[in-house]
N, C-alpha and C positions, 0 to 999 in steps of 0.2 A: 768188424764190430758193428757196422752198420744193421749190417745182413742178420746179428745176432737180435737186437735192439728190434729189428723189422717183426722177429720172427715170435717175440715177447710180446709184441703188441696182437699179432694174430692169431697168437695159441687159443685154444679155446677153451674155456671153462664153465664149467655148470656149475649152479647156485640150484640147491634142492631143499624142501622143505620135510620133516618127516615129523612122526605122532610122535607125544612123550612115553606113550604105554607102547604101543606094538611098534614103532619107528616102522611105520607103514611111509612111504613118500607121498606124501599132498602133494605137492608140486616142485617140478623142476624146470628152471631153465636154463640153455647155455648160451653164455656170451664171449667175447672175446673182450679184452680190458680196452679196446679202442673203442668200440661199442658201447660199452658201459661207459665210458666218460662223456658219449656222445648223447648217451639218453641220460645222465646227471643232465648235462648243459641242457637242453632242452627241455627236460622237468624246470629246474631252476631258471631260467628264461620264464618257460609259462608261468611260473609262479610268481614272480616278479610283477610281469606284465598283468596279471588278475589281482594281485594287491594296489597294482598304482592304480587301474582303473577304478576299484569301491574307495578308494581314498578320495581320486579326485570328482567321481558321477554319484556319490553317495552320502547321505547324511555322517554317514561314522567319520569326515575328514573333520565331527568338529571335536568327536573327542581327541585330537590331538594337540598335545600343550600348546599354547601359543596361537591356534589358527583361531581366528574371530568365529564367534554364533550368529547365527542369524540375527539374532536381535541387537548385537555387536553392528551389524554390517548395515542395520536399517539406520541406525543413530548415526555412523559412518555418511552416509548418503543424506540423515537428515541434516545433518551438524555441516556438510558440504551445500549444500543449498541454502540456509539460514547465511553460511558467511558468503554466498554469491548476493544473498538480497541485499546485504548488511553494505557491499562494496557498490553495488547501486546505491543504495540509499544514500551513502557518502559521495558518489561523484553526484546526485541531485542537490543536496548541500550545499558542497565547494560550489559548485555551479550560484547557485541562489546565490548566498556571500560574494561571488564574484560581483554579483548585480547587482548587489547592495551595494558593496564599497566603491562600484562604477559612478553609483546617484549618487551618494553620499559626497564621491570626490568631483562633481559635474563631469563627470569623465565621459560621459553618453556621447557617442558621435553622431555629431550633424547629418539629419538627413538632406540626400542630396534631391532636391525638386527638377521638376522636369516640365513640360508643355503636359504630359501624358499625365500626370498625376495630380493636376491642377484642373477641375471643369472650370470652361469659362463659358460666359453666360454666351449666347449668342445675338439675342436682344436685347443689350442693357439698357435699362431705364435713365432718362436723363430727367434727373428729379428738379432739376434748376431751372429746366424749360418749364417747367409747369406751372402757369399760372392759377389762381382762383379768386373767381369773383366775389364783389361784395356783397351777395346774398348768400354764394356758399358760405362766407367767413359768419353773417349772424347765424345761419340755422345752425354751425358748428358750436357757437356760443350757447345755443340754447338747446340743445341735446347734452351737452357739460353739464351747464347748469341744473338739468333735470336729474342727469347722473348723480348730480352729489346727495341727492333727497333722495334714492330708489336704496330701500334696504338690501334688497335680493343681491343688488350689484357689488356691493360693498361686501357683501358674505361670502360671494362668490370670488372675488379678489383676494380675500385671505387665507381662501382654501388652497392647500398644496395639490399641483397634480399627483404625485406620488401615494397623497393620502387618497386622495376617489381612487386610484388603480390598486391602492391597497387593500380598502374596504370591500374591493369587488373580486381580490382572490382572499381563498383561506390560506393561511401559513399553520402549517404545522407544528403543534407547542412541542418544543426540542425533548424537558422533560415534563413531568409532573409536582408539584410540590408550591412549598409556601414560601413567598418572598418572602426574602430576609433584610431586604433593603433596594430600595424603587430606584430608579433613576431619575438620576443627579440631586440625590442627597447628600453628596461632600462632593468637592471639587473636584471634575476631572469623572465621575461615575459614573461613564455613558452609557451604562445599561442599567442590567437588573441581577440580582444574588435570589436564585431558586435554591432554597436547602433541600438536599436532598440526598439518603446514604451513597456513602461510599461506593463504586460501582454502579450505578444507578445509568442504564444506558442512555446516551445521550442523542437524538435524531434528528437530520436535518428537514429546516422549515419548508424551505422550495428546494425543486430542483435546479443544479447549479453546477458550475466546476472547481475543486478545492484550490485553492492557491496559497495557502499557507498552513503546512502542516509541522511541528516543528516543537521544539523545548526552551522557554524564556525564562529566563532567571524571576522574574518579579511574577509573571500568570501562569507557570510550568507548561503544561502539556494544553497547545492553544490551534483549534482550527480555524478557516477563515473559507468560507466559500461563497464566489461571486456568482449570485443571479442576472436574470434580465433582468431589465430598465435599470441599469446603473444599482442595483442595490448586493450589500454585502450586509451575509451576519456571521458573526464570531461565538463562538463559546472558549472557554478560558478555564484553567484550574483544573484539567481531568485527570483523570491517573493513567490513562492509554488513550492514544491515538489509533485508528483504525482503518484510517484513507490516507495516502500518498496523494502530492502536491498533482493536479491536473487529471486527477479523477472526476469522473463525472458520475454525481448521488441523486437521488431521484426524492422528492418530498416523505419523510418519514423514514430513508434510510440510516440503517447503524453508522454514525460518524466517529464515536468516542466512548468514553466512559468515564463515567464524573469523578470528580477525585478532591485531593485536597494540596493541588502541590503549588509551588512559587512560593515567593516569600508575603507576596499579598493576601494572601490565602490563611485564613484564620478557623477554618471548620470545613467540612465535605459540601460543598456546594458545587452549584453552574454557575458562571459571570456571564450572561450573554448579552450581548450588543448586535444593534440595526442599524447598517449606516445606509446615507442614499446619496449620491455624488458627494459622498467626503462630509456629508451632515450626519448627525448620531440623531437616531429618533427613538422616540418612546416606547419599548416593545410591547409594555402595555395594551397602549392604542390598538394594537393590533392583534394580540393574542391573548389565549385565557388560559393559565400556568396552571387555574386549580384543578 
């Protein structure tokens, strides 16, 4: 039965081709039917194998139901990056709130001091050994008494250091436009209100590092960034923030955009504020909005 079975498999047969009018033969070939199964498999294999390739090295895998388009798979990647910034941005946050409710609750841990972190003087002054004579003490009286009559001295005395160091750099006007209300015209309005549209870019005065960039129920969308010599300026009310907390912007760069949001906010304006060691000054003084 074997032998029979063997011998069906190696018969040989010919496949001929012939004309419809003079059945002339075009072509013939003979196979054996193990042979022909062997060149089916093998057609069907390559053919396989040159479908999967233009499907998966070719543009035609997007007409297929279901596989994304390129323009699918950019959004993919873009919408994957936005929620990577999104989950920083959130642990910067949590972070800051931690710090807040650390002050808030005096929960700040003591620093601990050392010899190393203490200069001490080397030749201290012993101010108690010092005597002075009774001519030092009149000419002392009478340099006073001069002082009190010398106008210059007296003007000179009321002047802030902050303001000469101010007068002598330019600050950058954040935007352009007409105040809408000066500082400290109602309680508590430590700046100035620039009207000015909706979007209206907003730029910073010096250059500085951001430290508070963030969303407040009462001034909404509010940055804060610390310059030298102690000084900080804010703007308040924007529609978009632009810089993350510890960025460092350089005089006249984009920090914001004006907006109208918080609940303090009654129209599209700027709120901006000048502080100098924890004092609010008059931005006026110092810059020209028009």
């Amino acid at each position: 039965m074997a032998d029979k079975n063997k011998s069906k498999l190696l018969r040989k047969l010919q496949i001929a081709v012939f004309a419809d009018n003079s059945y002339e033969q075009l072509f013939s070939l003979q196979l054996t039917p193990l042979s022909l199964v062997v060149v089916i498999g093998v057609s069907s294999l390559l053919l396989i194998v040159s479908v999967t390739f233009l499907i998966a090295f070719t543009s035609l895998r997007e007409y297929i139901p279901g596989y994304p388009t390129g323009e699918e798979r950019r959004m993919i990647s873009e919408n994957f990056r936005r929620t990577d910034s999104i989950a920083e941005a959130l642990v910067i946050r949590d972070k800051m709130l931690s710090n807040i409710r650390e002050v808030l609750a005096d929960e700040i841990p003591e620093v601990a001091f050392n010899h190393d972190s203490i200069k001490i003087s080397r030749t201290p002054v012993q101010i108690a050994a010092i005597k002075t004579s009774e001519a030092d003490s009149i000419f002392r009286a009478q340099v006073e008494a001069e002082e009190n009559f010398n106008v210059s001295a007296s003007e000179a005395s009321t002047t802030s250091p902050i303001d000469t160091r101010l007068e002598m750099m330019f600050l950058f006007p954040p935007v352009k436009g007409i105040i809408s209300q000066s500082y400290g015209e109602r309680n508590g309005h430590w700046g100035v209100d620039i009207a000015v549209p909706d979007g209206t870019i907003v730029t910073a005065v010096l250059d500085g590092t951001v430290i508070f960039s963030e969303w407040t129920i009462e001034t909404g969308f509010v940055v804060a960034i610390q310059h030298n010599n102690e000084l900080v300026s804010v703007y308040k009310h924007n529609s978009k923030v632009l810089k993350r907390v510890g960025t460092h912007v350089t005089a006249g760069e984009v920090i914001a955009l004006s907006g109208n949001s918080g609940e303090l906010s009654t129209g599209p304006h700027l709120h901006f504020e000048l502080w100098y060691s924890g004092v609010p000054l008059n931005p006026e003084n110092y810059i020209s909005f028009n």
